[in-house]
N, C-alpha and C positions, 0 to 999 in steps of 0.2 A: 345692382344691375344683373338681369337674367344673363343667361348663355346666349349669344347669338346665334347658334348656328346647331347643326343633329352632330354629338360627336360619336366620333368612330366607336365601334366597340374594344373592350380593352383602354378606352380613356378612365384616367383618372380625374372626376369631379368632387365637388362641395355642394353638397344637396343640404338646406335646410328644411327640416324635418317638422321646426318648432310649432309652427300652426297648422291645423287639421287633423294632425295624429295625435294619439294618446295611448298613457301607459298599457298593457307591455309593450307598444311599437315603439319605433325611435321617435324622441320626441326634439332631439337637439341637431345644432348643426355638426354634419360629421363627411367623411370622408365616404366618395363611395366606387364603384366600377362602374362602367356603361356594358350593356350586353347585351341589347339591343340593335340592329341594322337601322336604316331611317327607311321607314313602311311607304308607300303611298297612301295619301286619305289618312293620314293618321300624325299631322304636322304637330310640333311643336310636344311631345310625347318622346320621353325613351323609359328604357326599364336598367334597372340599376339597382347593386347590391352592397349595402352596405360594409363600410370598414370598420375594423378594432381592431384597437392597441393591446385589448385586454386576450390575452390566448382564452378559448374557451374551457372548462373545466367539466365533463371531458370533451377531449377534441371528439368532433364526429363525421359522417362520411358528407357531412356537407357543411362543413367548413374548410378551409384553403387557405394555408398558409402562404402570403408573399411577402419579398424584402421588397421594399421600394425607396428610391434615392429622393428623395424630400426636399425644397426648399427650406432653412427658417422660416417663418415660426413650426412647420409641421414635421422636422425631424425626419431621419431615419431610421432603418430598423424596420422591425416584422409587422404585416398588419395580416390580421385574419378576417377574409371574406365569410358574411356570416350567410350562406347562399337561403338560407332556410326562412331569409328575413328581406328577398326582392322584395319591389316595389316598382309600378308606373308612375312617374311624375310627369308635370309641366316643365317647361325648359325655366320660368319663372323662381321653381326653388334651387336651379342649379349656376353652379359656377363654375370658373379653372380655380385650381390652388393659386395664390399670389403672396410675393412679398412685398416689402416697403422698398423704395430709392431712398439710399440713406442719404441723400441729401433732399431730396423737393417731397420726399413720403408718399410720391404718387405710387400706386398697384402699379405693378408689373406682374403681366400673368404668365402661367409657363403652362406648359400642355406633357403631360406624362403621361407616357402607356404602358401596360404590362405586357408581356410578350406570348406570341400567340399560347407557346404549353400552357402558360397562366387562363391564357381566357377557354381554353380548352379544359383546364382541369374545374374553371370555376362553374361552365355550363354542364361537366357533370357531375359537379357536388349540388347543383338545382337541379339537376335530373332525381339525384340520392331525394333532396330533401323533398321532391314533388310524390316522389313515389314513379319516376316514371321509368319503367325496365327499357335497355333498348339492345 
């Protein structure tokens, strides 16, 4: 099931990656940011930055480190914005993160944000990796 709805910026989504892109893009389902406002004339569209678990080797001015508090199955702990690696999607590849109801297994979805320094520090590690001086 798509996202209903344009989420905020600083939403934490589940964008799958797996059809239309390819290698070195992200090609699987992953964690991502929203960073994005909701445009006019421009429905069903945000822009959005991937997450990893993996620190990057070496770190650079446009990656961003954040902790975030996780449901099961997605854990806590550090994820790194990889800003160098935006993307526009359809609301089609996106999700909320969800866990099971341990009793009936229905999704339950939850909606998590980062805080504004986070999405401030993330739009200018996209500034570092666009090249844009400001």
């Amino acid at each position: 099931m798509s996202l209903p709805f344009h989420p905020k910026p600083g939403t934490i989504v589940v964008c799958d990656y797996s059809t239309g892109f390819r290698e070195p893009e992200m090609v699987k389902r992953r964690l991502a940011v929203t960073i994005s406002p909701k445009l006019k004339r421009r429905s069903d569209l945000v822009t959005i930055v991937p997450l990893s678990t993996t620190a990057p080797n070496p770190e650079e001015k446009w990656h961003h480190k954040l902790e975030l508090l996780l449901p099961p199955p997605w854990g806590d702990g550090p994820r790194w914005a990889k800003c160098d690696m935006l993307s526009t999607v359809g609301y089609a590849r996106l999700n909320l993160p969800h866990t099971r109801h341990p009793v009936t297994g229905s999704r339950q979805y939850v909606q998590v944000a980062i805080s504004h320094d986070d999405v401030t520090a993330v739009l200018d590690a996209i500034r570092s990796a666009l090249g844009i001086a400001y």
